[in-house]
Kinemage of the C-alpha trace (Angstrom):
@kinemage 1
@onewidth
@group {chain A} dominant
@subgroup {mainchain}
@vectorlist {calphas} color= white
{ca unk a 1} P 34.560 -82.340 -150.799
{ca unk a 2} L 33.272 -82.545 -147.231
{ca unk a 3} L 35.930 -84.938 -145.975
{ca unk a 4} L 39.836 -83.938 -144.202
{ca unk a 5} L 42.464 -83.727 -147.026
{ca unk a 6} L 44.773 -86.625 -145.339
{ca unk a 7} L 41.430 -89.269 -146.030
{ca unk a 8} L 41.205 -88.041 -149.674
{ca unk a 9} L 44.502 -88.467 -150.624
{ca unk a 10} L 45.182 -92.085 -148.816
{ca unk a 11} L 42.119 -93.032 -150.731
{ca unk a 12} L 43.320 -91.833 -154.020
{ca unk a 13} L 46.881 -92.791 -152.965
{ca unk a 14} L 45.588 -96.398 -151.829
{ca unk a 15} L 43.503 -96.595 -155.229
{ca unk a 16} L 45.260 -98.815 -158.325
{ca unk a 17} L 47.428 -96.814 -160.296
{ca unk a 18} L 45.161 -97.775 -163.369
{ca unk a 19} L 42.097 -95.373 -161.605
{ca unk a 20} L 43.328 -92.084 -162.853
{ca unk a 21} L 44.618 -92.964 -166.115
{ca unk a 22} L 41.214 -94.667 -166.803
{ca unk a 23} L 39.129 -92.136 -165.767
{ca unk a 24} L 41.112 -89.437 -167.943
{ca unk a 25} L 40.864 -92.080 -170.754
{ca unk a 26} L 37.151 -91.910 -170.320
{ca unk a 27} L 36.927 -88.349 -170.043
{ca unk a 28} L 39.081 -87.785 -173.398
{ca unk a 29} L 36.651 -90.551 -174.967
{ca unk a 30} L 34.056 -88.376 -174.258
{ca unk a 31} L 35.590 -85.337 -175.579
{ca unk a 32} L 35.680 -87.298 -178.614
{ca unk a 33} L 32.628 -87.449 -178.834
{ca unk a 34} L 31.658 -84.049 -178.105
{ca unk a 35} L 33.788 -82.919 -181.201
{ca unk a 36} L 32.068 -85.787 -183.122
{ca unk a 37} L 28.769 -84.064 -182.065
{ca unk a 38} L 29.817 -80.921 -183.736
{ca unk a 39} L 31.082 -81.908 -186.970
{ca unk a 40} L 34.906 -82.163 -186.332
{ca unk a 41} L 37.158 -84.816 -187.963
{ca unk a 42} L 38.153 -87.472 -185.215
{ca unk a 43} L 38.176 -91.025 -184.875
{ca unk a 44} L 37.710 -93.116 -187.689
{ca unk a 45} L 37.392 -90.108 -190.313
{ca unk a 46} L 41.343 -88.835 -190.226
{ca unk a 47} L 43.460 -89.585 -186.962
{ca unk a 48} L 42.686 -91.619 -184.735
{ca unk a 49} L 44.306 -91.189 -181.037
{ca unk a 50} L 44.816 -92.984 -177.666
{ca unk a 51} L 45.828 -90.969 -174.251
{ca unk a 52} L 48.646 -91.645 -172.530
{ca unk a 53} L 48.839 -90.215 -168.761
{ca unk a 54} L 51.530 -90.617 -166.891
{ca unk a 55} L 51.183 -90.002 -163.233
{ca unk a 56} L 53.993 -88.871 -161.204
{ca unk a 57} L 54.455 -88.581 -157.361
{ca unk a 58} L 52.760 -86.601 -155.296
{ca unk a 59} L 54.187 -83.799 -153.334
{ca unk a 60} L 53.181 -82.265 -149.878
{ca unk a 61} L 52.898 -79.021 -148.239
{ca unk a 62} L 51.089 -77.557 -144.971
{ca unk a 63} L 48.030 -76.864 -146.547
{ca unk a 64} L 48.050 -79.159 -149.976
{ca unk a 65} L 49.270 -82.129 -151.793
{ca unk a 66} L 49.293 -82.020 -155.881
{ca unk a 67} L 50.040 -84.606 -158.150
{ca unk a 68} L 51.806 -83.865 -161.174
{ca unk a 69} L 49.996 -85.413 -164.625
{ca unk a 70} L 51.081 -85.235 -168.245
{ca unk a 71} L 48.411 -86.122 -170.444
{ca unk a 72} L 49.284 -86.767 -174.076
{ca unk a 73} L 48.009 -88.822 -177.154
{ca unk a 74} L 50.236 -91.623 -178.672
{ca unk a 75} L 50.828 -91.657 -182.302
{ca unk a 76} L 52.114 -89.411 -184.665
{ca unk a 77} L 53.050 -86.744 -182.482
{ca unk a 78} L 52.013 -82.563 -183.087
{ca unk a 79} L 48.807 -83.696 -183.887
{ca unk a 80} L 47.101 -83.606 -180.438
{ca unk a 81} L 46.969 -81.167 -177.241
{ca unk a 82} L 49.367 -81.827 -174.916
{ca unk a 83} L 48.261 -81.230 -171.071
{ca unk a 84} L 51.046 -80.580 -168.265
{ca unk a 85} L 48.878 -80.412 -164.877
{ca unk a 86} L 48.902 -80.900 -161.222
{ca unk a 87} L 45.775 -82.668 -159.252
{ca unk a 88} L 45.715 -80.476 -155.929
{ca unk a 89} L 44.086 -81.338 -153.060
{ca unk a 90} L 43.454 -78.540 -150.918
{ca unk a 91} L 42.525 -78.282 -147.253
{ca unk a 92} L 39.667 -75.612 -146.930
{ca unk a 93} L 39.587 -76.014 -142.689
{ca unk a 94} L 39.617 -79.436 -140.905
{ca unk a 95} L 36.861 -81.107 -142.546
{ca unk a 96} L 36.390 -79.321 -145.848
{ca unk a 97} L 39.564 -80.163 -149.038
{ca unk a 98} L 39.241 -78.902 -152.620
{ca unk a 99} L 40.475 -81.049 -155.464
{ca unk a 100} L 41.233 -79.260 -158.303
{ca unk a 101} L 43.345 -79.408 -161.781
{ca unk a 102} L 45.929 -76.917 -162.500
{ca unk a 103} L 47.560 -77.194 -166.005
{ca unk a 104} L 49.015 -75.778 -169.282
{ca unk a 105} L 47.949 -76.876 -172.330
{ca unk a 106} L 49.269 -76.531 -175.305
{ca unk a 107} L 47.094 -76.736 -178.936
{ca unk a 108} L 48.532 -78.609 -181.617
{ca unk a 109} L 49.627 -77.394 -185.494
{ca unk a 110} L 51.158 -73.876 -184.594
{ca unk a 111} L 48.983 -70.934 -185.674
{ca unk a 112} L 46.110 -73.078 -187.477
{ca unk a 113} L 45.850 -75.401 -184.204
{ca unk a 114} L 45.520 -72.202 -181.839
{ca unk a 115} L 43.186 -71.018 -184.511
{ca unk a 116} L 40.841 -73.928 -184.080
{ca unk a 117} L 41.446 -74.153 -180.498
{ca unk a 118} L 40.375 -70.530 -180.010
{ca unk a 119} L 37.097 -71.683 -181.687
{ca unk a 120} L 36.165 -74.714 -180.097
{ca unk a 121} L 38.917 -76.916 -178.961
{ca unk a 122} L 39.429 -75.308 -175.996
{ca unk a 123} L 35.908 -75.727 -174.635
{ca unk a 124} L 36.315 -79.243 -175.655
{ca unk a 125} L 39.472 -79.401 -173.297
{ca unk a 126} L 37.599 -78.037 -170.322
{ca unk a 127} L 34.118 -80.206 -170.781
{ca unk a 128} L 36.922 -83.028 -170.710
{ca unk a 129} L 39.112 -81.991 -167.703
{ca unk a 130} L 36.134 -81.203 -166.035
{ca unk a 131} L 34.367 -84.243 -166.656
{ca unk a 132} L 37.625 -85.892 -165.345
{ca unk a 133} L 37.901 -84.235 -161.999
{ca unk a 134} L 34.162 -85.011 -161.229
{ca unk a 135} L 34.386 -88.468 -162.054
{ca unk a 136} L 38.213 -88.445 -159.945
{ca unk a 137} L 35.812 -87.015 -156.604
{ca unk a 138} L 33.761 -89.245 -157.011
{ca unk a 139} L 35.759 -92.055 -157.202
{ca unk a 140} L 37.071 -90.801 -154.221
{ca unk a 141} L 34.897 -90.000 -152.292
{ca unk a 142} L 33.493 -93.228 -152.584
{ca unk a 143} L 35.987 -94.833 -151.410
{ca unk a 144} L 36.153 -92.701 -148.069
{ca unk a 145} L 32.423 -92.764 -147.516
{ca unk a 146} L 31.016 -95.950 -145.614
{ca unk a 147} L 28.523 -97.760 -147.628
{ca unk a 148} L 24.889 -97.583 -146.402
């Protein structure tokens, strides 16, 4: 992101604490989907889920700041991935930061979950975090570039 790390994170810091849990609700909707688009029992069929991301505070360093997230599903629990993560926001010189998402994740139902997730869950997970950190920059960077 072509802006100084300090802007970036007063903008995301600044932002309503709804805007991240929203946009990772909206990303894991449209992971939904995606497994819905490939034949996979979800929503409506077995189990149905909401996310639940709790946001905690962020910490600082010399050269980054990361946020710690937990993103789970509410409901009947074992029955959904559970993310641990940190949002980083990296400075890459003076003008130049990198946000990124650094997590474990862990696939539900023991050896038949990993099974699955070896298969295609796991691509589902990173079309989903992905989608979530682009829509995250560009919420923010939005909010730190003047309107034309």
């Amino acid at each position: 992101m072509a802006h100084p790390r300090a802007a970036l994170e007063k903008a995301l810091l600044s932002a309503p604490e709804s805007l991240i849990p929203s946009i990772a609700s909206f990303a894991d909707d449209r992971g939904q989907h995606l497994l819905a688009e490939v034949g996979f029992p979800v929503e409506g069929h077995w189990v149905s889920k909401h996310v639940e991301i709790d946001v905690g505070k962020p910490v600082a360093s010399t050269g980054k700041t990361w946020i710690p997230i937990a993103w789970r599903a509410t409901g009947p629990t074992g029955l959904f991935p559970v993310l641990d993560a940190e949002l980083e926001f990296a400075s890459l010189g003076t003008e130049l930061t990198q946000l990124s998402l650094s997590g474990r994740y862990q696939p539900p139902l023991g050896l038949v979950g990993r099974t699955i997730d070896k298969a295609l869950l796991s691509r589902v997970a990173e079309a989903t975090i992905k989608d979530f950190v682009d829509r995250l920059a560009l919420a923010i960077e939005a909010a730190v570039t003047p309107a034309a």
